[in-house]
C-alpha positions in Angstrom: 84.4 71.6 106.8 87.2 74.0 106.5 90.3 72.9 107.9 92.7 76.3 108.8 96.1 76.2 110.2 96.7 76.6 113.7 99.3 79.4 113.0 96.8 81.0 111.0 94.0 81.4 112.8 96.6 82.5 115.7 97.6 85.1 113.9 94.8 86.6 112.9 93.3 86.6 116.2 96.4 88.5 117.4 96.2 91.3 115.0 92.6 92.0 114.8 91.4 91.2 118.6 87.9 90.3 118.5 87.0 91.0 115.1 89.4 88.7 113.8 88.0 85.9 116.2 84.3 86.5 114.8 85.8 86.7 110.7 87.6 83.2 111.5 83.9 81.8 112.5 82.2 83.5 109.8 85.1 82.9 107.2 83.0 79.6 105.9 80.1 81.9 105.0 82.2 84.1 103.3 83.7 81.7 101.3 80.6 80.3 100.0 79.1 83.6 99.4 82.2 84.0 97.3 81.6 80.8 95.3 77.9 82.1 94.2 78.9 85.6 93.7 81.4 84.6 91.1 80.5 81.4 90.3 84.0 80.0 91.3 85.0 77.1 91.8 87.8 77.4 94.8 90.8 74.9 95.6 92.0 74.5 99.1 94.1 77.7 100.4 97.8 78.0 99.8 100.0 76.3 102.0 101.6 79.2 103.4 98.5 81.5 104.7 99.7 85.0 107.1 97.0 87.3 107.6 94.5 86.4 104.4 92.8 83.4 103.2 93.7 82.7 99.9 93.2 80.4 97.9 93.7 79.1 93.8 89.9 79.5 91.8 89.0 79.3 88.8 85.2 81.3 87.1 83.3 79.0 84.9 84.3 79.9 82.0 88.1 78.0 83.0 90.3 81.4 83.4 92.6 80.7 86.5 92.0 83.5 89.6 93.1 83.8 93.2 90.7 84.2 95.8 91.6 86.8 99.0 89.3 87.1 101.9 90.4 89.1 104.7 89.2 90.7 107.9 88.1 94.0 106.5 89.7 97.0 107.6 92.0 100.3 105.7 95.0 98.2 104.1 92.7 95.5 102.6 90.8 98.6 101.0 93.9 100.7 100.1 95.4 97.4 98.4 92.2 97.2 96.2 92.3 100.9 95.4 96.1 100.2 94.5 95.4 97.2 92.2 92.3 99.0 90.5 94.8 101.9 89.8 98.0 100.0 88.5 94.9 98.1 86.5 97.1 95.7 85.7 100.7 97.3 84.8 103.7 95.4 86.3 100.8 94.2 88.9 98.1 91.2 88.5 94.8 92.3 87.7 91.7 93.0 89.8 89.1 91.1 88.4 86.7 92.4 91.5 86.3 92.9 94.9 84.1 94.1 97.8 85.4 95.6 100.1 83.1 95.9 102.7 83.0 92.2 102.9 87.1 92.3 102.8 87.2 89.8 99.4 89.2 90.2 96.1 88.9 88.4 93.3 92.5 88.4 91.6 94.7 87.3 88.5 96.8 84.4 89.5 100.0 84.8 88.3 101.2 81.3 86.5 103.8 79.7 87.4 104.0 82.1 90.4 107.6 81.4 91.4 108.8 83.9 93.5 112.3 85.7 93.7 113.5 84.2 96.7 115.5 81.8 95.9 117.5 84.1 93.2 120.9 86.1 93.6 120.7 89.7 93.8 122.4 90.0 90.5 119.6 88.1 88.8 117.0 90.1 91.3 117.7 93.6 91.4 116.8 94.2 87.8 113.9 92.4 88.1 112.4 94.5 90.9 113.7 97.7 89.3 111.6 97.1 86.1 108.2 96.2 88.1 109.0 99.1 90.4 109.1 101.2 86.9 106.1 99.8 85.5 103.9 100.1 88.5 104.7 104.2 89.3 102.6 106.6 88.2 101.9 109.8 89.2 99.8 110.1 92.3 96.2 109.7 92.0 93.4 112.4 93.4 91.9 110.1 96.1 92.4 110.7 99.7 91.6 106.9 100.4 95.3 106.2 100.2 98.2 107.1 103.0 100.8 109.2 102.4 104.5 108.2 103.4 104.5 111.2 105.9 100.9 109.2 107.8 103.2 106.2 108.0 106.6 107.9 109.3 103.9 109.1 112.1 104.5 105.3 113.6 107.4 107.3 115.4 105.5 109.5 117.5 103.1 106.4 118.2 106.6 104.4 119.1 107.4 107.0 121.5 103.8 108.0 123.2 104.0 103.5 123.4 107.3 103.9 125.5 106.4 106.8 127.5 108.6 109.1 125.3 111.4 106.5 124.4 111.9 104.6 121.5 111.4 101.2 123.8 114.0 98.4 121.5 114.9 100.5 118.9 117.7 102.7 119.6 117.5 106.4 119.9 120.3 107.6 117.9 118.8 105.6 115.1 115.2 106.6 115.2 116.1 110.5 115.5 118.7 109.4 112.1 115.5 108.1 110.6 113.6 111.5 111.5 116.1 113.8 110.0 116.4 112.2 106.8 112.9 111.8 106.0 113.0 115.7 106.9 115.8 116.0 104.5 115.1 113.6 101.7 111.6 115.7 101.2 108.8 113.0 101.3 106.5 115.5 99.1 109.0 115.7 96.1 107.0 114.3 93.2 105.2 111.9 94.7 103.7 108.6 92.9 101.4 105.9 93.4 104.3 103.0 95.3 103.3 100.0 95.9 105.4 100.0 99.5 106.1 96.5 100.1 108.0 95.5 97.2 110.2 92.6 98.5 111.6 89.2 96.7 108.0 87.2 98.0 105.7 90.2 95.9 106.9 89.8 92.9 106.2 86.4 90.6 106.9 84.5 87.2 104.1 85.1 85.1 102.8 84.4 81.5 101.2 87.4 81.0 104.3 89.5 81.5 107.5 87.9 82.7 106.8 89.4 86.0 103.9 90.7 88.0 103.7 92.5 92.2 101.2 90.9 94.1 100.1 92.2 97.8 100.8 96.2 96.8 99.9 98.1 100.0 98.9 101.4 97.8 100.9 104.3 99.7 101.5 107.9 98.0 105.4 109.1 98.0 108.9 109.5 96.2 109.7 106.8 94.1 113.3 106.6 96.0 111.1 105.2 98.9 110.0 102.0 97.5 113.6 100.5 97.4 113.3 99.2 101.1 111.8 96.5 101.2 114.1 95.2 98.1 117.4 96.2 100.4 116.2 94.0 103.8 114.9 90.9 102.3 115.1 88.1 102.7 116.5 89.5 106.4 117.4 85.6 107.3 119.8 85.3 104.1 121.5 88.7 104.6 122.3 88.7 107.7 123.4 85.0 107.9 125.5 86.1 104.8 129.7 86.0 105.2 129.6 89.4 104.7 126.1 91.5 105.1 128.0 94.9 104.7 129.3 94.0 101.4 126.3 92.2 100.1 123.9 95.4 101.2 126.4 97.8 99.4 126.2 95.8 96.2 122.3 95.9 96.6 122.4 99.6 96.8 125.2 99.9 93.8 122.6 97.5 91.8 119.3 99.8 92.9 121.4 102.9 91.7 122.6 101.5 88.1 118.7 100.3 87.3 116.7 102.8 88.6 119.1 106.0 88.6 119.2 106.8 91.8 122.0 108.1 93.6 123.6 105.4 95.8 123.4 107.6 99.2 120.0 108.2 98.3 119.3 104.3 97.7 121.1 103.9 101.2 119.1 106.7 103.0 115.9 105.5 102.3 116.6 102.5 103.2 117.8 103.3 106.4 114.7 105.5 106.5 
């Protein structure tokens, strides 16, 4: 019998409403299916599940794997299109996946420590060489969002509120407007991987360090520097001084991937 976390199963049924509910029933199906399709043989999940099931695997001829089941739906498909495209550069490799059926069949990054627990001087060049390896120029599929579909969350923020920007401040949100206006989200756009933070990006033997969880979103490269600057949120902001320790981030970002510093900052903020 499968045994899932409480939080888990919460969560999923919380994002994905009804469908979620039936995935969660069928999920020991699917995970069987998975077995014979692949002829896997599939430890118990990770310790730490969000939104996916995943667990360690390994195919019969020994080679390690990770096994991703999701409700399906457009980011589980947009991540597969991302990992088929970076095809393995600065990201762990697809070994297959079906889509319809919302299951992936990945690398598994050994050991598969995470950043986390590093300083942002050990960090930031990390995260600026994987960010390098893993651009390219943007691929001719329209399966992918753009950054200018996801900066349309603020007109959905504001028809949710009635034409108000509910807890997020006003002055900020119209800041965030004008400098995506200003920044130019078309300028040589390239395949991101848009959710490059200190828990995406592992120890591996294959390379030193390999993305995981890429959510495959066409922009400037200068967008992808984000998620780096905010996480872990917890650790910054309980910092003695977040000001200072978000500067250095940004003067770090600007020495290893060239980018201006009010750039850096600016999309950020964005």
């Amino acid at each position: 019998m499968l045994s899932l976390p409480a939080a888990f199963a919460t969560r999923v049924r919380d994002v994905h409403g009804e469908r979620g509910r039936t995935w969660l029933a069928e999920l020991p199906r699917l995970l069987e299916k998975c077995r014979n399709r692949w002829s896997l043989a599939v430890d118990p999940p990770v310790a730490n599940l969000s939104y996916n099931f995943i667990a360690p695997a390994r195919l019969i001829d020994g080679t390690e794997a990770i096994l991703k089941l999701g409700v399906p739906h457009r980011e589980f498909s947009c991540q597969i299109e991302a990992l088929r495209l970076f095809d393995g550069r600065g990201a762990v490799r697809l070994i297959d996946a079906d889509p319809d059926v919302g299951a992936m069949l990945l690398e598994r990054a050994v050991p598969g420590d995470p950043l986390w627990d590093m300083g942002d001087e050990e960090a930031a060049p990390i995260v600026a060489r994987v960010m390098k390896e893993l651009w390219r120029p943007a691929p001719d599929v329209q399966s992918l969002p753009t950054l200018a579909d996801w900066v349309r969350r603020f007109d959905r923020l504001r028809a949710r509120f009635n034409g108000s920007t509910g807890p997020l401040p006003e002055p900020m949100v119209r800041k965030a407007e004008r400098l995506f206006d200003e920044l130019g989200a078309d300028r040589a756009p390239v395949l991101l991987h848009g959710d490059l933070h200190h828990g995406n990006v592992l120890s591996a033997r294959r390379a030193p360090w390999l993305a995981i969880d890429p959510k495959g979103v066409v922009g400037p490269r200068e967008f992808e520097v984000g998620a780096f600057m905010r996480n872990p949120l917890h650790a910054v902001m309980s910092s003695p001084d977040p000001a200072r320790r978000l500067g250095r981030r940004i003067a770090l970002l600007s020495e290893h991937l060239g980018f201006p510093k009010q750039v850096v900052r600016d999309w950020a903020f964005v």
